[in-house]
N, C-alpha and C positions, 0 to 999 in steps of 0.2 A: 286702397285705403291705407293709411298712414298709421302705422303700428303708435299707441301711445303706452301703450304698457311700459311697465318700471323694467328697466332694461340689467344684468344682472354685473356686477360691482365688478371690475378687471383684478387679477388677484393680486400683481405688482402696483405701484403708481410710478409715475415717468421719473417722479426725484428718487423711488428706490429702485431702479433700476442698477445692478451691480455693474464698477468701473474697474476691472482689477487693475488700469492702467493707474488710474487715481489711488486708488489705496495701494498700489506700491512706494508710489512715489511719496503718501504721505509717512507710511510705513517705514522708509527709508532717511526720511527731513527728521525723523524720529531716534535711531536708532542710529544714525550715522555721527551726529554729535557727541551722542552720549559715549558710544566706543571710542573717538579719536580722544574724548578727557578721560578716558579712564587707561588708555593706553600713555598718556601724558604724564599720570597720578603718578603711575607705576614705576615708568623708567626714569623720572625725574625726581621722584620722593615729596611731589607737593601736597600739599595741607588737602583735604579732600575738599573743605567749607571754601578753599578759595579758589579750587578748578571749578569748582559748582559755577562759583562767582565770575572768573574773569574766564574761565575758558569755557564752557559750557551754555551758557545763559549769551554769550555773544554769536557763538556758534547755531545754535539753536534758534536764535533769531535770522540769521541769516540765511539759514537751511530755510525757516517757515516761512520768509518773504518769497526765493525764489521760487520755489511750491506752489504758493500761493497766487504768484506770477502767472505759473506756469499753465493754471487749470483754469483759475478766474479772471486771468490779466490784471490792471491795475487794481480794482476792486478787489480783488483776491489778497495783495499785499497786506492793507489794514486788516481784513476778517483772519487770516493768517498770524497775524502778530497779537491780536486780541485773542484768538482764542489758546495761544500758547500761554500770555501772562496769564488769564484764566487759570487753566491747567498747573501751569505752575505752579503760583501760589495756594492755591487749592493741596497740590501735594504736600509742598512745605507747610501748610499749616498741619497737613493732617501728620506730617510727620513730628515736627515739633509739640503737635498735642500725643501723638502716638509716646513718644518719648519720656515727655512729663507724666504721663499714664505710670509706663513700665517703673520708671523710675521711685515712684508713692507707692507701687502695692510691692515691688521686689525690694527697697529698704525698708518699707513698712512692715513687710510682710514679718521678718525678721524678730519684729520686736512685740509683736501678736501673741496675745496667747486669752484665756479666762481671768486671770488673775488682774491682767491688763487692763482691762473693760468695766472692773469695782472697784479697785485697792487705789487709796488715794495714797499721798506721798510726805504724809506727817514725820516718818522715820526716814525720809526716800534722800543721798543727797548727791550731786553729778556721778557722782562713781560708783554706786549701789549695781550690783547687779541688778539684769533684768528678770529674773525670776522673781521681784521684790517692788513692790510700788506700779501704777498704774496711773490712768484717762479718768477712772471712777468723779471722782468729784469734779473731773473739768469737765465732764459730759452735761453732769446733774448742772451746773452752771449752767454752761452754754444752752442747756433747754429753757432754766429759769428766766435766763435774761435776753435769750430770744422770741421766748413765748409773751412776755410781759411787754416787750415792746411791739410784739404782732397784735398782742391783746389791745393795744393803744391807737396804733397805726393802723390797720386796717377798717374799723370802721370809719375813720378819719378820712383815709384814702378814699374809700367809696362814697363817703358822700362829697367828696370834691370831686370824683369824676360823675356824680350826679349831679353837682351844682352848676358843671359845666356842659352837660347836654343837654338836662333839661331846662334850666332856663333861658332866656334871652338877656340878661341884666348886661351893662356894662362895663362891670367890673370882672367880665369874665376872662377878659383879656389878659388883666392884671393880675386876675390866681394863675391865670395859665404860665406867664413868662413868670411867676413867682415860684409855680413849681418847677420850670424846666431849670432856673435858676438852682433851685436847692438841688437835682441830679447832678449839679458839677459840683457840688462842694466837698473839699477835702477830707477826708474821713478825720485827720489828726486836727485840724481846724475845727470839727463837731469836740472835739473828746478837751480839745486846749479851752473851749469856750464855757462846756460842765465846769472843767476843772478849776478856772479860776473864777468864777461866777457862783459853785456851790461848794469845794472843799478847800478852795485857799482862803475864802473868804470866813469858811469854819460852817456852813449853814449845814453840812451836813459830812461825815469822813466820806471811806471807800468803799461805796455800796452796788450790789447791782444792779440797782434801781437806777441809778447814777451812769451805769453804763448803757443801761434801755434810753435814759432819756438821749445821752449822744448818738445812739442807735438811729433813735428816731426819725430827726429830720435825714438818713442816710438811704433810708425803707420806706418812705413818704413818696417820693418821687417814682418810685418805679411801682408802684402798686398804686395811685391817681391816673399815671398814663396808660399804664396795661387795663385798668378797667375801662377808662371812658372811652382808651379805642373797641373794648369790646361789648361797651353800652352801643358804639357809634354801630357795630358791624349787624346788632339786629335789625332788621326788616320794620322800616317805620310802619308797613302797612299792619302788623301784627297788634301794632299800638293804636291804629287808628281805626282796625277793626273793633277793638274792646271800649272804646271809645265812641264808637257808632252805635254799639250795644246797649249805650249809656252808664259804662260804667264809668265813674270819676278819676280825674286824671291819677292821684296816689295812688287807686288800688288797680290800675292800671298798670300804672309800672310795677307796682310790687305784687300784682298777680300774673303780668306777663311778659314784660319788660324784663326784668331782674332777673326770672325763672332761664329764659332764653338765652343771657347772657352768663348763667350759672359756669361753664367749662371756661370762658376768656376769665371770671375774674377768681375762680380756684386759681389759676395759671397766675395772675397779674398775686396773688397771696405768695404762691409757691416760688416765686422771681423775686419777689420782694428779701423772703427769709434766707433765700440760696444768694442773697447782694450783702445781707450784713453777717451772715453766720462766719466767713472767716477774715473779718474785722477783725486788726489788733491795735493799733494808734489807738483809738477812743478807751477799750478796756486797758488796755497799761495807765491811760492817764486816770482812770477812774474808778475802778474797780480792783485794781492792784492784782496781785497773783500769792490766792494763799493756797498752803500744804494740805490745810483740810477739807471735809465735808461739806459746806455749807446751805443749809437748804431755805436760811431767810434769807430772800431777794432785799431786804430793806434794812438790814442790818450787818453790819463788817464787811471786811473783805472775802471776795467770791472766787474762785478759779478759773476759766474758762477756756477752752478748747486751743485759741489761737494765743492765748497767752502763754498757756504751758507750753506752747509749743517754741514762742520767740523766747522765753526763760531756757529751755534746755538747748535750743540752739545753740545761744550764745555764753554757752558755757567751755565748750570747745572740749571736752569728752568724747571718747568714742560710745561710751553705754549714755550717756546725754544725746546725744546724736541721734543716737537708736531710738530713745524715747520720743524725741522731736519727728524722727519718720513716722514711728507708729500714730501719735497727735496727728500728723496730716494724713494719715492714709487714713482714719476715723473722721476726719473732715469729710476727705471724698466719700466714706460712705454714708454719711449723715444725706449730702449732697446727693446723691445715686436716689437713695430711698426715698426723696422729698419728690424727685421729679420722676420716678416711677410711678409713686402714689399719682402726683398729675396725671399721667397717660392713663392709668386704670382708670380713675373715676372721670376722667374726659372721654374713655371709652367707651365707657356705660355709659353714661348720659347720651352720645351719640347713634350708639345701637339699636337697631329696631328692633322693635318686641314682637317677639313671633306670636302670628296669631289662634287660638286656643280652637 
């Protein structure tokens, strides 16, 4: 009789079977490149960015063809050459972001302190030490006139990626390519169009109110697409169980539709505010860059994070300089903390609840 029992899983499978002929030679298409450019760098004194370039990255292809050749024959050549640009670029990105990292918290770091973090710069002028003058009031800014225009935009947002999946109209077409439209538009095209529409025209001075509204359409677009793709990713059947229940279609979606999609559109809020917070084009044209305090969003000129930042830049000071570091390393962490918050409460939401 014919055994039918479940027969017991092999512990290798045939594609993980170890090649050490194959991994030498990959081993080798690898390493062998990278030594003859660095042996080139050295005795010839060339630029590192352009052995990378013209000696490395040709050699390396050449090496990963015939490898590639050699194990999978023709087929091998393309999977070979694609999986190096892959690889590559992958490093160079991560190296270029690794760089830009080091480089905001080890000049920023510099210019750090308490003082930093509340003390506005009423008395502050390019050459003040830094023991003197701070971020304080470009912070209190950048919340005001980020929150004000999150305050505005986002239910905005949501319900254009609700008008877009839940209905059938056909004009849906036309909000859609009218939003992907507004995701290319220029940041200093938003901030030129405030400026001469409300304060050259005199309808209102430099306010931060002014700078939310160019904010706006900059934050609209990526907080409509990130929701309604994560209207689109629930499970219609969830909807159409509550719905067979007889519940009505509104408190349908806003009792299980909308619940479900809670983690996609915190994320589609949290993307939105990490797109405009280090905007500068629209707040230099509208908002101006003052020394003090301000904590009315609708009245005078406001400070804010990416402003103080391009003001001390381009003052060409070394304690200006410093100041302009520390403004960007408070950016990044504005930015760090926004999108941690995301992962916590995307985390709990998705965690099982143990049961009692």
């Amino acid at each position: 009789m014919t055994d039918l029992s479940a027969q017991p899983r092999p512990a290798r499978s045939p594609w993980e079977t170890p090649n050490p002929s194959r991994a030498f030679k990959v081993a080798a298409a690898s390493t062998i490149p990278a030594g003859i450019t660095t042996v080139l760098t050295l005795v010839f004194g060339i630029d590192p960015a352009v052995s990378v370039l013209l000696i490395f990255v040709p050699l390396q292809v050449i090496f990963a063809i015939a490898v590639g050749r050699n194990v999978a024959g023709k087929k091998g050549q393309g999977d070979a050459v694609l999986m190096f640009t892959s690889v590559f670029f992958t490093v160079l990105v991560a190296v270029l972001l690794t760089s830009l990292l080091w480089s905001i918290i080890s000049q920023g770091f510099s210019a750090m302190s308490w003082h930093f973090l509340y003390q506005n710069n009423v008395y502050i002028d390019p050459t003040t030490s830094l023991e003197y003058g701070g971020v304080g009031h470009a912070i209190v800014g950048t919340v005001l006139i980020v929150g004000l225009t999150t305050l505005v935009t986002v239910p905005l947002g949501i319900l254009i990626a609700v008008y877009l999946i839940e209905t059938r109209d056909k004009s849906r077409s036309t909000v859609r390519t009218l939003v992907q439209a507004m995701s290319g538009l220029p940041s200093v095209v938003s901030g030129l169009f405030v400026y001469s529409m409300l304060i050259v025209s005199g309808v209102t001075t430099y306010a931060g109110w002014a700078g939310s509204l160019a904010l706006l359409p900059l934050m609209l677009p990526t907080v409509a697409r990130t929701a309604e793709e994560a209207l689109r990713l629930v499970p219609v059947e969830i909807r159409n169980g509550a719905l067979a229940l007889g519940s009505p279609a509104f408190r349908a979606f806003w009792q299980v539709t909308l619940p479900a999609a809670r983690s996609g559109i915190i994320t589609a809020i949290i993307l939105g505010i990490a797109r405009i917070i280090g905007e500068t084009a629209p707040l230099l044209l509208t908002t101006f860059a003052a020394k003090n305090t301000n904590f009315n969003v609708f009245g005078g000129p406001i400070s804010s994070l990416p402003t103080y930042l391009y003001q001390y830049v381009s003052n060409g000071y070394d304690t200006s300089t410093q100041r302009a570091w520390g403004a960007a390393l408070v950016i990044l962490l504005l930015v760090a903390i926004l999108f941690t918050a995301t992962r916590i409460i995307a985390g709990d939401r998705k965690r099982p609840k143990k049961k009692a």
